[in-house]
Each structure stands twice: as C-alpha cells, then as structure tokens.
ZADO-1210 file (C-alpha; in nm, 4 decimals, padded with zeros to 6 digits):
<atoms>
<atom x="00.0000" y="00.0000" z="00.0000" code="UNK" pos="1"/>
<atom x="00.2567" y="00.2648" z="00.1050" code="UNK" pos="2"/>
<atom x="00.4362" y="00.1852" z="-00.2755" code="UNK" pos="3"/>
<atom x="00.1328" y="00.2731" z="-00.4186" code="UNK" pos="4"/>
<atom x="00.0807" y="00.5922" z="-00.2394" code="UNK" pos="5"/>
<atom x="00.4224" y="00.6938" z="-00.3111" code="UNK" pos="6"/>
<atom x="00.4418" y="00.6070" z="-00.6472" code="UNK" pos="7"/>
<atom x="00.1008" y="00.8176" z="-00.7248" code="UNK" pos="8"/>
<atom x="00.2578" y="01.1151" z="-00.5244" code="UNK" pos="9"/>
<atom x="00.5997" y="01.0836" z="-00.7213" code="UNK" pos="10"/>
<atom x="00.3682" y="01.0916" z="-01.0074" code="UNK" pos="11"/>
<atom x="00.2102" y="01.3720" z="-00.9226" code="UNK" pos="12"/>
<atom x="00.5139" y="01.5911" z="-00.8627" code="UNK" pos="13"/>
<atom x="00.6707" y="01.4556" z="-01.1586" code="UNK" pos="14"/>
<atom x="00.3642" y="01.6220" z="-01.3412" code="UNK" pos="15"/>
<atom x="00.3673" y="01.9531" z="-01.1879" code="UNK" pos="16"/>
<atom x="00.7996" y="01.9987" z="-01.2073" code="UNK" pos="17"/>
<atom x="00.7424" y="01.9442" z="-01.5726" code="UNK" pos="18"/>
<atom x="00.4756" y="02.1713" z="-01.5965" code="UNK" pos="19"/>
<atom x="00.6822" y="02.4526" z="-01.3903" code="UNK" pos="20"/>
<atom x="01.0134" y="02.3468" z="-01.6039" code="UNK" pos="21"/>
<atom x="00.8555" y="02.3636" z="-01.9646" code="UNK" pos="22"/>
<atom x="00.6934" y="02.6941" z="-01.8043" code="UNK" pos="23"/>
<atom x="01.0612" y="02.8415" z="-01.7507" code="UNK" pos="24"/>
<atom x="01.1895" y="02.7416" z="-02.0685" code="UNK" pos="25"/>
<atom x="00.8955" y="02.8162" z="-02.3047" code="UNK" pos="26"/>
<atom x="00.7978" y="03.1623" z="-02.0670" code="UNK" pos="27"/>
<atom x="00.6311" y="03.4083" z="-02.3612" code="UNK" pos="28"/>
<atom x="00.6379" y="03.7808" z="-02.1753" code="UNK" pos="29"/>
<atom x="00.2460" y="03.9222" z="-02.2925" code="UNK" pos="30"/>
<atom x="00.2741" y="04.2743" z="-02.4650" code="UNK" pos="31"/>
<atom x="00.1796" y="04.6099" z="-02.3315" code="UNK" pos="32"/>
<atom x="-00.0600" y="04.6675" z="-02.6421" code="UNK" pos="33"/>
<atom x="-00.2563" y="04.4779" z="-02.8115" code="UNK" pos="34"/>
<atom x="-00.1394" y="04.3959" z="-03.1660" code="UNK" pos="35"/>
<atom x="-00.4819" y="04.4525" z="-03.3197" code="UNK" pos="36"/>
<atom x="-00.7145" y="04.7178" z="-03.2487" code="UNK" pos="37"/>
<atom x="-01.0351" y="04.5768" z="-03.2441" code="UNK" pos="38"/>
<atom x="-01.2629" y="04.8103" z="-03.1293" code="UNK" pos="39"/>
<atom x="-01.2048" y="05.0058" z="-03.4404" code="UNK" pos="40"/>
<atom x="-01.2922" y="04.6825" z="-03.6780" code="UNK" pos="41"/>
<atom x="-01.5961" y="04.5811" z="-03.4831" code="UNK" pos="42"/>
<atom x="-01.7261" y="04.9281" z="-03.5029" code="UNK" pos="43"/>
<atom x="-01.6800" y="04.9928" z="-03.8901" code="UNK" pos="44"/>
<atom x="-01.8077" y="04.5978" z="-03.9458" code="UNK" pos="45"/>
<atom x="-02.1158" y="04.6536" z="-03.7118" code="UNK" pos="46"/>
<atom x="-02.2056" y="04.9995" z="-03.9191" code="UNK" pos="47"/>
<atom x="-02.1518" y="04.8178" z="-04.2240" code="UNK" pos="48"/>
<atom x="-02.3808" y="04.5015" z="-04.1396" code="UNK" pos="49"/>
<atom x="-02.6527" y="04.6982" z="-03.9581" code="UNK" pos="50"/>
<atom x="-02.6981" y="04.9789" z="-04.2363" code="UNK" pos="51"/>
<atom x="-02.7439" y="04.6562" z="-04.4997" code="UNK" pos="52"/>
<atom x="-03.0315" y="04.5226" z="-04.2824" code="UNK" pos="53"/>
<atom x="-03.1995" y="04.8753" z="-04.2231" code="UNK" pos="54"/>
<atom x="-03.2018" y="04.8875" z="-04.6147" code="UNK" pos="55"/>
<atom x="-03.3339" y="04.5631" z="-04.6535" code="UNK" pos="56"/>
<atom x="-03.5830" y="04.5280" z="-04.3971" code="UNK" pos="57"/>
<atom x="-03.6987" y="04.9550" z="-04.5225" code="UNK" pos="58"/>
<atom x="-03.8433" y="04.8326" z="-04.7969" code="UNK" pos="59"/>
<atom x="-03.5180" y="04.7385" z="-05.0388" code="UNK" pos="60"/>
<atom x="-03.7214" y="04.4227" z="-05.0437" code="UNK" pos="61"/>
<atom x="-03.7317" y="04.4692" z="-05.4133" code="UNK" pos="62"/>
<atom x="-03.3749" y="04.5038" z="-05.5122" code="UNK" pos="63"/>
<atom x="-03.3122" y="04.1278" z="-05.3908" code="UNK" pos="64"/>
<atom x="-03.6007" y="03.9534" z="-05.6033" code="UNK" pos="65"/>
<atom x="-03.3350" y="04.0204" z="-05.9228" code="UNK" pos="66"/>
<atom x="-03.1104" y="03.7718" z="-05.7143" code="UNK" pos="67"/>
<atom x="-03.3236" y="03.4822" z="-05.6328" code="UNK" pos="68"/>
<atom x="-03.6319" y="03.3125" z="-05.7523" code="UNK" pos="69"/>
<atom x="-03.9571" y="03.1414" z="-05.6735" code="UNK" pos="70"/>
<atom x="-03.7503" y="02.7818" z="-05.6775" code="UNK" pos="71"/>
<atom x="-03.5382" y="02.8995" z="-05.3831" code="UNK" pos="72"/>
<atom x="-03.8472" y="02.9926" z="-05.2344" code="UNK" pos="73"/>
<atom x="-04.0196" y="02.6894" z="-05.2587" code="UNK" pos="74"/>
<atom x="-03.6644" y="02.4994" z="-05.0700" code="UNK" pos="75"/>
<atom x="-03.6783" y="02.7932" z="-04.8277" code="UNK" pos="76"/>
<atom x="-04.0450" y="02.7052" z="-04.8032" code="UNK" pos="77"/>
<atom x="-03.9814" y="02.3449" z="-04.6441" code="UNK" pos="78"/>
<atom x="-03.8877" y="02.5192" z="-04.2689" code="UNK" pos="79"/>
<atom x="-04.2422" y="02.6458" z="-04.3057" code="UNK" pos="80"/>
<atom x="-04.4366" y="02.3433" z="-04.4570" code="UNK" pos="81"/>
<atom x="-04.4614" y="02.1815" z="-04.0963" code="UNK" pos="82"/>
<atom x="-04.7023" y="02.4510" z="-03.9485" code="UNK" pos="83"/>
<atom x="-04.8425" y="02.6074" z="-04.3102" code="UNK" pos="84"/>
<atom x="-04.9784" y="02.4694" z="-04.6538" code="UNK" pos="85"/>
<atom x="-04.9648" y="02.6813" z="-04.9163" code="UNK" pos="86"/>
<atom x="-05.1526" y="02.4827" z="-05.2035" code="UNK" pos="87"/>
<atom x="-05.4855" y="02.6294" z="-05.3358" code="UNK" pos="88"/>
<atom x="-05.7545" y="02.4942" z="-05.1142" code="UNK" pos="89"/>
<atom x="-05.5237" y="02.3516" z="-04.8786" code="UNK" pos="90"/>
<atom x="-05.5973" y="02.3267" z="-04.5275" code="UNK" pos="91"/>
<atom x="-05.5186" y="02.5042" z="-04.1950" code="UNK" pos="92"/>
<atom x="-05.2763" y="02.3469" z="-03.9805" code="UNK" pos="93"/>
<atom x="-05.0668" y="02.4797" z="-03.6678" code="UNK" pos="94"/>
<atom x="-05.1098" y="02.8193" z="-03.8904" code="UNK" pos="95"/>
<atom x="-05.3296" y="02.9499" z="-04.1484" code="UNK" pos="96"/>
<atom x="-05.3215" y="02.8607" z="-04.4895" code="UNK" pos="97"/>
<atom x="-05.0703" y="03.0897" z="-04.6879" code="UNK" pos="98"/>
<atom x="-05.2320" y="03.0635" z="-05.0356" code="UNK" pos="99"/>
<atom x="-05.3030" y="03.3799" z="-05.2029" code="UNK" pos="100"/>
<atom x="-05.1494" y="03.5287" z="-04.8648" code="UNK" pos="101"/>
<atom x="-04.9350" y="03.8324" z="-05.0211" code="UNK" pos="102"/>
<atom x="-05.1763" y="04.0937" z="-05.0790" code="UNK" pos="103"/>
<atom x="-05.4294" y="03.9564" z="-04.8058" code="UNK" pos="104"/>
<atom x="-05.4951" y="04.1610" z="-04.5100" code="UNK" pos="105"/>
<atom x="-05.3725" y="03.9828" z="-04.1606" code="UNK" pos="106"/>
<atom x="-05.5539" y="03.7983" z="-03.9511" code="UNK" pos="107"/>
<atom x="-05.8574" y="03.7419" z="-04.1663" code="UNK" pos="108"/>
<atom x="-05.8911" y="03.3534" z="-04.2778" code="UNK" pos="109"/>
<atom x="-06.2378" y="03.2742" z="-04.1343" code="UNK" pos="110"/>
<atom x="-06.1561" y="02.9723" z="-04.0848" code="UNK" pos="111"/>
<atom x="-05.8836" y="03.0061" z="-03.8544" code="UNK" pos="112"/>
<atom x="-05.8602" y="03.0960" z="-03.5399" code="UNK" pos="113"/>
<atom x="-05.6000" y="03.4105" z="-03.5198" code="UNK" pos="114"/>
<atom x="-05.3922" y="03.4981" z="-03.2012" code="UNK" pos="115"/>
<atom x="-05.5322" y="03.8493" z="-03.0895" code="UNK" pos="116"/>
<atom x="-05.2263" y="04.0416" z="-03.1906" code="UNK" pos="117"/>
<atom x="-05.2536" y="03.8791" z="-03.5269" code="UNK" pos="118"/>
<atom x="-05.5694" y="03.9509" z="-03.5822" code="UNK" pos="119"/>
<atom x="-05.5897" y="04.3327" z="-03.4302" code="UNK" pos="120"/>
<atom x="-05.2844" y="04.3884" z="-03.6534" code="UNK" pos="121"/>
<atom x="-05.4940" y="04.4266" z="-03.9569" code="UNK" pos="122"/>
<atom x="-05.2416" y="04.5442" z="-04.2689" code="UNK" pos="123"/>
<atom x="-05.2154" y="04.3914" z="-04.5850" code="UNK" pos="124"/>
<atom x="-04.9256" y="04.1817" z="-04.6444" code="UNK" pos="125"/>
<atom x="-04.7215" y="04.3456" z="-04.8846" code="UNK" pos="126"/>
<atom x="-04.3682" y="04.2544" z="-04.9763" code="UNK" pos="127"/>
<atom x="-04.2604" y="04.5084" z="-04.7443" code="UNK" pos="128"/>
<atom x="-04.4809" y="04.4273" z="-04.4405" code="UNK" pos="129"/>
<atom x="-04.3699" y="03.9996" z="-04.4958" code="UNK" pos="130"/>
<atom x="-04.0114" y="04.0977" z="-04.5191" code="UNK" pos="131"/>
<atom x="-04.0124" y="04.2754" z="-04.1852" code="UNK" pos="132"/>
<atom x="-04.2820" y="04.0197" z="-04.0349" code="UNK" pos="133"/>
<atom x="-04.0271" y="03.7523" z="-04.1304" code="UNK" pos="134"/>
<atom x="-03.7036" y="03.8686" z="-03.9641" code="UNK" pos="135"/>
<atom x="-03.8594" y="03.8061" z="-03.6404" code="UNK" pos="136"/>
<atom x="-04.2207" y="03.7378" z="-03.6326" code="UNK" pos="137"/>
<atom x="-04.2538" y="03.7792" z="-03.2616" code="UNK" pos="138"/>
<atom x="-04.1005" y="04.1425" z="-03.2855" code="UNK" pos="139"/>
<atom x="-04.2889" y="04.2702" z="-03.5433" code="UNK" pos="140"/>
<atom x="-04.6159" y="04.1454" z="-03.4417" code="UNK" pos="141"/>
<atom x="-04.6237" y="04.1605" z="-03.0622" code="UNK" pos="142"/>
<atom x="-04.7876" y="03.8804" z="-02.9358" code="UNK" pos="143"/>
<atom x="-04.8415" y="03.6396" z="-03.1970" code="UNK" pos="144"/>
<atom x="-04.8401" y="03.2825" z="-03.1638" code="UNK" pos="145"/>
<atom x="-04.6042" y="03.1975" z="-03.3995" code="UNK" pos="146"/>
<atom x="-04.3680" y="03.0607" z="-03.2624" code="UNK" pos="147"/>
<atom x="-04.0696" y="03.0763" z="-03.5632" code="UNK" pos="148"/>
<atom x="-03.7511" y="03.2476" z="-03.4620" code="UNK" pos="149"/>
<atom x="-03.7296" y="03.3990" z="-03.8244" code="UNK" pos="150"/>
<atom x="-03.5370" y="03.4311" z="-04.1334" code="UNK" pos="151"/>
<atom x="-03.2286" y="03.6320" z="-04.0957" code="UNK" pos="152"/>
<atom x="-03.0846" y="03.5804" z="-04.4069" code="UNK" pos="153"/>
<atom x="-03.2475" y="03.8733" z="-04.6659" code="UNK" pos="154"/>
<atom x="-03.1842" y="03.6370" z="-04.9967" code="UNK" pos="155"/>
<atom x="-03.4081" y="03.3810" z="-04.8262" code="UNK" pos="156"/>
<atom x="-03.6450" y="03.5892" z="-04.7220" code="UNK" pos="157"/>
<atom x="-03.6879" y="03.7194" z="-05.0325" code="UNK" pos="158"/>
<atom x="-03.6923" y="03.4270" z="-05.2250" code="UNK" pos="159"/>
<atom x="-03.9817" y="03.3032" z="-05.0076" code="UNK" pos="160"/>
<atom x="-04.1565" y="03.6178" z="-05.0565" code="UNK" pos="161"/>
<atom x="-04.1357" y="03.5406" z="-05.4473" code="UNK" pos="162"/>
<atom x="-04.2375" y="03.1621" z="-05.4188" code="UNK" pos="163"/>
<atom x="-04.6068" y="03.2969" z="-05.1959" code="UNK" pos="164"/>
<atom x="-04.6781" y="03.5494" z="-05.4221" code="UNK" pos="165"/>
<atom x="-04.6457" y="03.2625" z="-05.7109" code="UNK" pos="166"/>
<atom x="-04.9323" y="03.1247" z="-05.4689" code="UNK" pos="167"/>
<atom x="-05.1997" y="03.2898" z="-05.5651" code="UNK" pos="168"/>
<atom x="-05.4913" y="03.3511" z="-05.8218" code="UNK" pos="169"/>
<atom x="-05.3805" y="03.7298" z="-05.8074" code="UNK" pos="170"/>
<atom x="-05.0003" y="03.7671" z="-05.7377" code="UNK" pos="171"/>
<atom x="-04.8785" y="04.1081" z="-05.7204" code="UNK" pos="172"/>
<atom x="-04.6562" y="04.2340" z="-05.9636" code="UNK" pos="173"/>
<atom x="-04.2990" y="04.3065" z="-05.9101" code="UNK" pos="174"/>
<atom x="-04.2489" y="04.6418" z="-05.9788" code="UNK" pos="175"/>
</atoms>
C-alpha cells in the first residue's frame, strides 16, 4: 500500500515539475498593447452590417427579387411546410393557410382561429410588411403565436416572398 501511495505522489510531482520546467523554458512575456485594435474593426463591421439590414428590412425588399427566384423559395419554403400549406384549397394546420397570402390583409382567414395580436394587426401583407414580419415574427407582431424564430438571411427571405406570391390567383406584380 505505502508503494502505491508513493508512487502516485511521485507521479504527481513529476507532473507539476514538468509543468513549472517547460513553463521556464517556453515563458512568452504578454505585450503592453494589443497587436490589433479591435474596437475600431468591430465598429466599422457593425455599421456596415446593420446599415445593410436597415435597407433591406426599409423596404429594399425589391432590389433582392433580381437575385433569387420562386424555386429557392419553394426549398426555403420546407422550414415552413410543418405549421403552413400553401396549395390552393389547402388546409389550416398549426397556422393558417398561406395561399393567395401576399396581398391579403392579416388575420382574416375565417376559418382560422387568429392569435389576438394577429388579428388586431390588420395590414395587408405586402412585400414590405412579410419581409419585416419575417425577420422576427414575434417582434414585429407583438404577441403572436407563432412561434418561428425567423429568417435572418435577406436572400431567403426574399426568395420566399417570391415563391407565396407565385401562390396565388392574383399575385402582385414586381415592380
């Protein structure tokens, strides 16, 4: 037993001298300064980013249907099959039916039952007004009862924007 013990503890000092040892030879003295400034790269990068999202989600909307089309939609689409259909007579299911949706005022399937906020919220949905709805459904309509964290991404949203207003006897046009 005590051969054990001692051979752990040698083991264990053995450890720790090599540690302090490689420490001495490999010791790396940190700088004053910092070799990068970050604060100043994080600011311009933050500007940048956050100026390209206020133009897209202001209503430059339009600018990124030239870049995409309904077929990315319809792939985008699949995250949102699940809770919606969006074939011509198709039915409710965790959420409305999206057919014909762009151009449709909120809220006002008849045969769904709408959260409040939803259904108080009342505009029609325009490009503009699903863009913004779709960055973060929960911010832009207070108290709805959808429960999708959003599409961040502007290409996609757009895209899926393009592939609903495909889905519809009266899609708007594009100009």
């Amino acid at each position: 037993m005590n051969k054990i013990a001692v051979s752990i503890l040698f083991a264990i000092i053995l450890v720790l001298g090599i540690n302090k040892i490689a420490n001495v030879i490999f010791y790396v003295e940190k700088p004053e300064n910092s070799a990068y400034k970050i604060t100043t790269v994080t600011t311009a990068s933050t500007s940048t980013a956050t100026n390209s999202s206020e133009n897209v989600s202001n209503g430059n909307i339009m600018a990124l249907f030239a870049s995409t089309n309904s077929g990315e939609g319809a792939k985008v689409f699949k995250k949102c099959a699940a809770c919606h259909s969006i074939n011509k007579g198709g039915a409710n299911k965790i959420g409305p039916a999206l057919w014909g949706v762009i151009g449709r005022k909120a809220g006002s399937l008849a045969d769904y039952k709408y959260s409040k906020a939803m259904a108080g919220h009342g505009k029609i949905w325009s490009f503009e007004e699903m863009n913004n709805f779709l960055i973060k459904p929960k911010d832009w309509v207070k108290g709805t009862k959808m429960a999708f964290a959003g599409l961040k991404n502007a290409k996609e949203r757009a895209a899926i924007i393009l592939y609903m207003n495909e889905n519809s006897d009266k899609p708007l046009p594009l100009n």
